[in-house]
C-alpha positions in Angstrom: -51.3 38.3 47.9 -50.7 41.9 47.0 -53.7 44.2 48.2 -53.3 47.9 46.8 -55.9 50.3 47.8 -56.1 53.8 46.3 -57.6 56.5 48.0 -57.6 60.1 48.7 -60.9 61.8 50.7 -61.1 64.6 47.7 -63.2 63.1 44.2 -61.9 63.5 40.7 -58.2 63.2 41.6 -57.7 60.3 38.8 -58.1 57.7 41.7 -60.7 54.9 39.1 -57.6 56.0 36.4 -54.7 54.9 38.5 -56.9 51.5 40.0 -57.7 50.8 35.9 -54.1 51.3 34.9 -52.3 49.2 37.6 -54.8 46.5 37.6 -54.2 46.1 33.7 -50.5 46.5 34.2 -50.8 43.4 36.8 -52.9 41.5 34.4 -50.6 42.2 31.5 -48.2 40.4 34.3 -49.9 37.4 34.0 -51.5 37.9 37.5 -55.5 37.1 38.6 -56.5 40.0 39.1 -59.5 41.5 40.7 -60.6 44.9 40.4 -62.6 46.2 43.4 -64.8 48.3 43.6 -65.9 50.3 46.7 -67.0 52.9 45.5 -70.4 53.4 45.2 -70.6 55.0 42.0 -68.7 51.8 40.6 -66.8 54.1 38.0 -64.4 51.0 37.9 -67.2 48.4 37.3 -68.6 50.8 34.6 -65.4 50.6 33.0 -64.8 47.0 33.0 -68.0 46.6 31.4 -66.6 48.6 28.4 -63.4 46.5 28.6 -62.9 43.9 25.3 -63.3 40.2 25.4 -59.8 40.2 23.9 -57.8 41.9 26.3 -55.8 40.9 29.2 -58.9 39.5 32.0 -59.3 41.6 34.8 -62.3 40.4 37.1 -64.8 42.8 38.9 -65.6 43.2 42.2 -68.4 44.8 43.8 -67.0 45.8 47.8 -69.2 48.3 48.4 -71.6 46.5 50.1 -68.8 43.4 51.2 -66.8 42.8 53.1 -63.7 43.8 51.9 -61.5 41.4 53.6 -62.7 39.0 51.8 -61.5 38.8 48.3 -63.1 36.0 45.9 -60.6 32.9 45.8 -58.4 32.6 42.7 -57.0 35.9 43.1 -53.8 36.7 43.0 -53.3 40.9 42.8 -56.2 43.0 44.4 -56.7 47.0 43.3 -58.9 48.6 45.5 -60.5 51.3 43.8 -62.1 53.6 46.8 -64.9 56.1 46.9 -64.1 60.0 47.8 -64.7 60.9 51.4 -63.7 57.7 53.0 -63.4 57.9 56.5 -64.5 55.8 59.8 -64.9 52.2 59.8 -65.1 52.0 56.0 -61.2 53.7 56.0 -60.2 51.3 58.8 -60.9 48.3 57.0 -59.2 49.1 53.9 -55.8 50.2 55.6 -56.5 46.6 57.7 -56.8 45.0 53.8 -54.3 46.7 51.9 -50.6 46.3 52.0 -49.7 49.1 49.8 -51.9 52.4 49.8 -51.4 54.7 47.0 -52.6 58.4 47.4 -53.1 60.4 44.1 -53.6 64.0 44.3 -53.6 66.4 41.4 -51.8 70.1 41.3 -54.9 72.3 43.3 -54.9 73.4 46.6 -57.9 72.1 47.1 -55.7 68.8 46.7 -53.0 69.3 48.7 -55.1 70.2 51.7 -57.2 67.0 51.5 -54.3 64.6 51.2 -52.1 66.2 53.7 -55.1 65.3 56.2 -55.8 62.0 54.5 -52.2 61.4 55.2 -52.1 62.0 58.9 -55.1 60.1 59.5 -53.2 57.3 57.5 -50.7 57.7 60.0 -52.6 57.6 62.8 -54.7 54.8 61.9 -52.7 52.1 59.6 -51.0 49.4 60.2 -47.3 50.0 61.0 -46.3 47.5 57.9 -48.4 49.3 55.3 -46.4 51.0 52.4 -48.0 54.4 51.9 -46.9 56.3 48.1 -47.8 59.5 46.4 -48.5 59.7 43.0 -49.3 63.3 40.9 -51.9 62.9 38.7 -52.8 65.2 35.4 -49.6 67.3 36.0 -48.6 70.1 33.8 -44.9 70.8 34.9 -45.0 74.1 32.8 -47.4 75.3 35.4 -47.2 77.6 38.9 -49.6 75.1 40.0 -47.2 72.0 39.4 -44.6 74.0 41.3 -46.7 74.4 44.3 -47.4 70.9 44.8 -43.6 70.1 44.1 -43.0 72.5 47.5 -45.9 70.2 49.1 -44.9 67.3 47.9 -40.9 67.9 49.7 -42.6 68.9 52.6 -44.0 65.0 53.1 -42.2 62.1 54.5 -43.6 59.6 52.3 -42.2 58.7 49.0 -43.5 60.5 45.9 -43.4 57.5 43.1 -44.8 59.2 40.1 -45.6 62.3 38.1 -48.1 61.3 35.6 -49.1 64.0 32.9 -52.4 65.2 31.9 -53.0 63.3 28.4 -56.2 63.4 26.3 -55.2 59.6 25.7 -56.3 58.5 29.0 -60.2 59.4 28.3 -59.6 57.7 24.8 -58.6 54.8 26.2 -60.8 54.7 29.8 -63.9 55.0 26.7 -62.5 51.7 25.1 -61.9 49.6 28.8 -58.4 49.9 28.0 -54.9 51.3 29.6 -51.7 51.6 28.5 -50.9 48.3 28.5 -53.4 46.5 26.4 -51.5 48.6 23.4 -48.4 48.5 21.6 -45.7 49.7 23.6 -44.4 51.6 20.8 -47.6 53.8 20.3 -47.2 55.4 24.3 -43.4 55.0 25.1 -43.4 58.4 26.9 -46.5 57.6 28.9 -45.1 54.3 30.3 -41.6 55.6 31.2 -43.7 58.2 33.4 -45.7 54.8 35.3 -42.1 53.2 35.5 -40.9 54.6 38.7 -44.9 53.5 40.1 -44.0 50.6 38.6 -41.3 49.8 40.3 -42.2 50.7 43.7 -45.4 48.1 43.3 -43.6 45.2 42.4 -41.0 45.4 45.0 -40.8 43.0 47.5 
C-alpha cells in the first residue's frame, strides 16, 4: 500500500495543497483513499468537510492523536498531510510509515533554510528504502526569487519533481473541496501538465 507523507518543518509552504491534490488525483485513480491528517489544525479535515457528495470519495483521517502506523482497513493509497515543525518521535514515525516523502518548499529564504535542515535530518533518520522528492510550490519563474531557489534546488541530491505555479485557482477550488482533478481536464490543461512530472514520480514502481 502506497504511504506518502508530506512535510516540511516551515508552515504555509502549500503542504494541506499538495496532500489535497494528490489524494484526489489517487482517488480519480480509482484507489481507496485515505486522507490523513496529523496535523493539529486539521486544515485537511476542514477541507474534506467542504468536499461534494458527488466527487471522487476521499476518506478522512484524524492521526493526530493515532497512531499513525495504523491506517483504517480498506485502504488502498495513504496521503499524510503533516503539521509544521515536526520533529522527534512524531517525525520518526512518519518516515517509519511512509514510503515516499514529498518536501514542498516555496521560493523564500526563509524556505530554503528550513528544508535544507529538514532534509538532512531526513537523511539521518529515514529509512534507507524511503523515496525522498522536492516539489516548488506557488512559483513565479519571472522572479529573482524563483532563480534563487533554482541555485538551491541544484545544490541537492534529491530529485526535484515539480514546479507548480502560484494560481488564484487553487483557493477557488480548496473553497469548493475540490482539486484539479474533480474538473474537466480541458478547463486546467496547463495546470495538470505542471503535476505531470509529480505525477509520474508517485506512481512509479
Amino acid at each position: 500500500m502506497p504511504v506518502l507523507a508530506i512535510a516540511n518543518p516551515k508552515g504555509g509552504v502549500g503542504k494541506t495543497t499538495l496532500a489535497a491534490h494528490i489524494a484526489g488525483h489517487w482517488a480519480r485513480c480509482g484507489h481507496a483513499v485515505m486522507l490523513g491528517d496529523v496535523d493539529r489544525q486539521q486544515s485537511a479535515a476542514q477541507w474534506l468537510a467542504l468536499r461534494p457528495a458527488a466527487a471522487r470519495p476521499i476518506a478522512g483521517w484524524d492521526v493526530s492523536r493515532a497512531d499513525v502506523l495504523k491506517p483504517p482497513r480498506g485502504t488502498t493509497h495513504v496521503v499524510l498531510d503533516t503539521p509544521a515543525g515536526l520533529h522527534g518521535q512524531r517525525l520518526r514515525e512518519v518516515l517509519r510509515r511512509a514510503d515516499r516523502l514529498l518536501v514542498p518548499l516555496q521560493p523564500s529564504v526563509f524556505d530554503i533554510y528550513a528544508t535544507h535542515a529538514f532534509l538532512a535530518t531526513v537523511r539521518e533518520r529515514s529509512p534507507a528504502e524511503l523515496r525522498v522528492a522536492v516539489v516548488a510550490m506557488r512559483v513565479d519563474e519571472r522572479t529573482l526569487a524563483a532563480r534563487q531557489l533554482q541555485a538551491f534546488l541544484d545544490t541537492l541530491q534529491v530529485p526535484v519533481v515539480g514546479w507548480i505555479r502560484e494560481a488564484q485557482l487553487y483557493r477557488h477550488l480548496a473553497a469548493q473541496g475540490l482539486t484539479l482533478f474533480d474538473v474537466r481536464p480541458t478547463q486546467v490543461e496547463r495546470e495538470l501538465r505542471q503535476w505531470q512530472p509529480l505525477l509520474a514520480w508517485l506512481d512509479a514502481p
